[in-house]
C-alpha positions in Angstrom: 0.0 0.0 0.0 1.3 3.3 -0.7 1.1 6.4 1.2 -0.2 9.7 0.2 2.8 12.4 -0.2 2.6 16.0 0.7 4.6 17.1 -1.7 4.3 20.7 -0.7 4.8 20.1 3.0 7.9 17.9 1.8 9.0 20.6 -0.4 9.3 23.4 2.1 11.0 20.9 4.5 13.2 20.3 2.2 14.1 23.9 1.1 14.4 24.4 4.9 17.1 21.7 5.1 18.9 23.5 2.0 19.1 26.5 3.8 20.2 24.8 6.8 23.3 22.7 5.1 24.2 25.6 3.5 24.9 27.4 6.6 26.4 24.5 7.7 28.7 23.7 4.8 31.7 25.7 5.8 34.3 24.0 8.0 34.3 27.3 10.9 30.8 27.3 11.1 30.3 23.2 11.2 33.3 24.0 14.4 31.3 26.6 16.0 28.0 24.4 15.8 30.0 21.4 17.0 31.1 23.3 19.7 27.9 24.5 20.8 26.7 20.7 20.7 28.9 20.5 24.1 27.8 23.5 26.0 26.3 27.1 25.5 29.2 29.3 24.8 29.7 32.7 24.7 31.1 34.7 21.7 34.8 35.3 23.6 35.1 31.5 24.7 34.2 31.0 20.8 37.1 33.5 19.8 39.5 32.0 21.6 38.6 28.4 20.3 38.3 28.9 16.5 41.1 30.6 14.3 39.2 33.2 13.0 39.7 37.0 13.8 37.2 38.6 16.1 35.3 40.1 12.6 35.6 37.1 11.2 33.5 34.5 13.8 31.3 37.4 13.8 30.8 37.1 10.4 30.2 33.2 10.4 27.8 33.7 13.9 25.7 36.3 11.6 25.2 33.5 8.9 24.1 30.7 11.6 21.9 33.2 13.5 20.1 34.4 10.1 19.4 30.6 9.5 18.0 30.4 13.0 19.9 27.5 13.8 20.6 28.8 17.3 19.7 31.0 20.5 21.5 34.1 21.8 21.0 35.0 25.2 23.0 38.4 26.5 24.4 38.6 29.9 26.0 42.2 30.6 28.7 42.6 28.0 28.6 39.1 26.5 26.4 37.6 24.2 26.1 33.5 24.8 25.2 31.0 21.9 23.3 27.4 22.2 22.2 25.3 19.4 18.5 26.3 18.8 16.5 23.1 19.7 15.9 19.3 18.9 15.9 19.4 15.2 19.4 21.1 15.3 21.0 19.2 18.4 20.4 15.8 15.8 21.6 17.2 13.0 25.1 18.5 14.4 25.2 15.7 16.9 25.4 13.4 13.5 28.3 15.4 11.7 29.9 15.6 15.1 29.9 12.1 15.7 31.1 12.0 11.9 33.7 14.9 11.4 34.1 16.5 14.2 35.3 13.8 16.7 38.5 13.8 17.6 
């Protein structure tokens, strides 16, 4: 028996998951998300973690934030990241577990 496909529904998922691998395909942004995957961080403890200038990780944090891929949460001066929910958490957990393991 076949099933009925949404082909609209699975056509904005799956331009959803474009834009979402596109944010992800560059190797300091799949870093900074696989970082993330361990704890929140904020933006200096990410500065002093990926070799990238200061305008630079900004640059790449801009991308991942546009993409909605995580949460911000400001505290004084500092500005802390975390992976934006379940959906996300699987997705880098698998390319962790992939590429980013040491």
């Amino acid at each position: 028996m076949s099933k009925n496909i949404d082909v609209e529904s699975m056509l904005g998922n799956a331009e959803m998951a474009a834009k979402w691998l596109k944010a992800i395909a560059n190797p300091y942004r799949l870093m900074i998300l696989c970082l993330l995957l361990e704890k929140e961080r904020s933006v200096t403890e990410l500065n002093e973690t990926v070799p990238l200038s200061q305008s630079a990780l900004s640059q790449h944090l801009a991308v991942i934030r546009a993409q909605d891929l995580v949460n911000t949460r400001k505290s004084s001066q500092n500005v802390y990241y975390t992976l934006k929910n379940a959906e996300v958490t699987e997705v880098i957990s698998i390319l962790h577990r992939l590429y980013c393991a040491a």
